[in-house]
N, C-alpha and C positions, 0 to 999 in steps of 0.2 A: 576195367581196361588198364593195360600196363603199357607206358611208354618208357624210353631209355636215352633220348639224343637229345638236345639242346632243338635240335627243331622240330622234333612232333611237343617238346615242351612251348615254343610256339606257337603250335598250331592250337592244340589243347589251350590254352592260354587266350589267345583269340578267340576259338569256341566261346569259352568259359564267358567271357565281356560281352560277344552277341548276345549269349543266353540271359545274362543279369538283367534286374529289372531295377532294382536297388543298392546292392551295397555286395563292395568286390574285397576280401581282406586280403592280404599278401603280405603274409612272412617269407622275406629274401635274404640269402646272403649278402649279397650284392647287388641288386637290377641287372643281372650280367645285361651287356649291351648284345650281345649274339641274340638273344635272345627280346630283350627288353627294351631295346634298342633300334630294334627294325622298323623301317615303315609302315608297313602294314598291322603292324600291331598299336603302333600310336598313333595309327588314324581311326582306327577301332574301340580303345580305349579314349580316345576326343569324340567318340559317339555318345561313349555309354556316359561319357560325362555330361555332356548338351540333353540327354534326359531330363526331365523335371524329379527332382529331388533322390536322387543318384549319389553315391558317397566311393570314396575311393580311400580305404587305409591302408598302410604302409608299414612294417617294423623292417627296418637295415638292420645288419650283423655288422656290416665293413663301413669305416670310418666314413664320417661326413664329407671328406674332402675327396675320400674314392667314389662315391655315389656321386656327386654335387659335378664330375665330369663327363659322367655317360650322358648318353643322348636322352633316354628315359624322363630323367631329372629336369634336363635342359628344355625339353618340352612342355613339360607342365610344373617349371619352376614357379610363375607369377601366380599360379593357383594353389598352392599349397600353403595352410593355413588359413586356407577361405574359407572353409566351414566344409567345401565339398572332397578337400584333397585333404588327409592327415598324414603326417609322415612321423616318424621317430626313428631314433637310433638306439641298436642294442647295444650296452657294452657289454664288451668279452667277458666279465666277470656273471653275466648272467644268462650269456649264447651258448658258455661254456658247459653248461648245466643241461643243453637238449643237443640233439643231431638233426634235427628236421627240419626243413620248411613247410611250406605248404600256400592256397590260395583256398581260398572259401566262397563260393559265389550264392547271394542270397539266404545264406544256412539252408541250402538243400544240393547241395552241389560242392565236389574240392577234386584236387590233386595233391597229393601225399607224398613227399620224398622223406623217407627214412632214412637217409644219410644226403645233409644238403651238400654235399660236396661232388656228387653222382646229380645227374637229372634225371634216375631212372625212377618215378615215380608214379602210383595207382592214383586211378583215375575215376572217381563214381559221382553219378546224379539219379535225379529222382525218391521214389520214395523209400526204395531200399536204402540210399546213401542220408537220408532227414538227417538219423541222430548221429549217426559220427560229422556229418557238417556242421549241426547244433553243436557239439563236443565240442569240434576245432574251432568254431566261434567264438563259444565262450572261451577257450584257453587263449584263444587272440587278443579279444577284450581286457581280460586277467594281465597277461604278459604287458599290453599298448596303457593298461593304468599305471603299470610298475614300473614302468620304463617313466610313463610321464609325469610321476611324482618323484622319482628320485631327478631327473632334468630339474623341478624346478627345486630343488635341496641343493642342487650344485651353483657354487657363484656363480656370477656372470663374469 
């Protein structure tokens, strides 16, 4: 399925958090708030997190202090770092090196934008979608360890 608007990226996006059972990866630019931001979607996402052992990761592109003000953030700020909310921050020196985001749900499930600057992104589940979900998994895992060992290489 291919969507293109900021709000079937919404919808889709919602879908995505009913269907989880587990574990939701999200490489963003930004949490745009149009999108990330809405009611309905973080009342949805405070579901899948009230699940029993449910995990929510995170990689940001945009600075700490542009995310830290959307609604997104401001919602499930005290939970992040609990063990069930991971967040990180990309720096540009290594955002610079891809164009895409994407969302992973459970490695069997995502939405793909090849250019994260567009919301116009493919959208597959099931068993035909397994291994490119498994694929952008691991390349999530990969990227959320490199980001978190150079964090902790930098001073405080």
């Amino acid at each position: 399925m291919f969507n293109g608007s900021l709000r079937h990226a919404q919808i889709v996006i919602e879908e995505a958090f009913k269907a989880a059972s587990k574990q939701v990866r999200i490489l963003s630019n930004g949490l745009d708030s149009e999108c990330y931001g809405q009611q309905p979607l973080i009342d949805i996402v405070r579901q899948f997190l009230n699940m029993k052992e449910t995990t929510l990761s995170i990689l940001v592109e945009k600075s700490r202090d542009d995310v830290c003000q959307g609604r997104f953030y401001k919602n499930f700020e005290s939970e992040i770092g609990e063990g069930r909310i991971k967040l990180a921050f990309v720096p540009a020196e290594i955002s610079d090196d891809y164009q895409f985001n994407f969302l992973v749900v459970d490695e069997s499930a995502y939405r793909f934008e090849a250019d994260r600057r567009m919301p116009e992104a493919v959208v597959a589940g099931g068993a035909s979608a397994a291994d490119a979900a498994q694929n952008l998994a691991r390349l999530f895992d990969s990227l959320f360890a490199r980001v978190s060992a150079r964090a902790q290489l930098q001073p405080a």
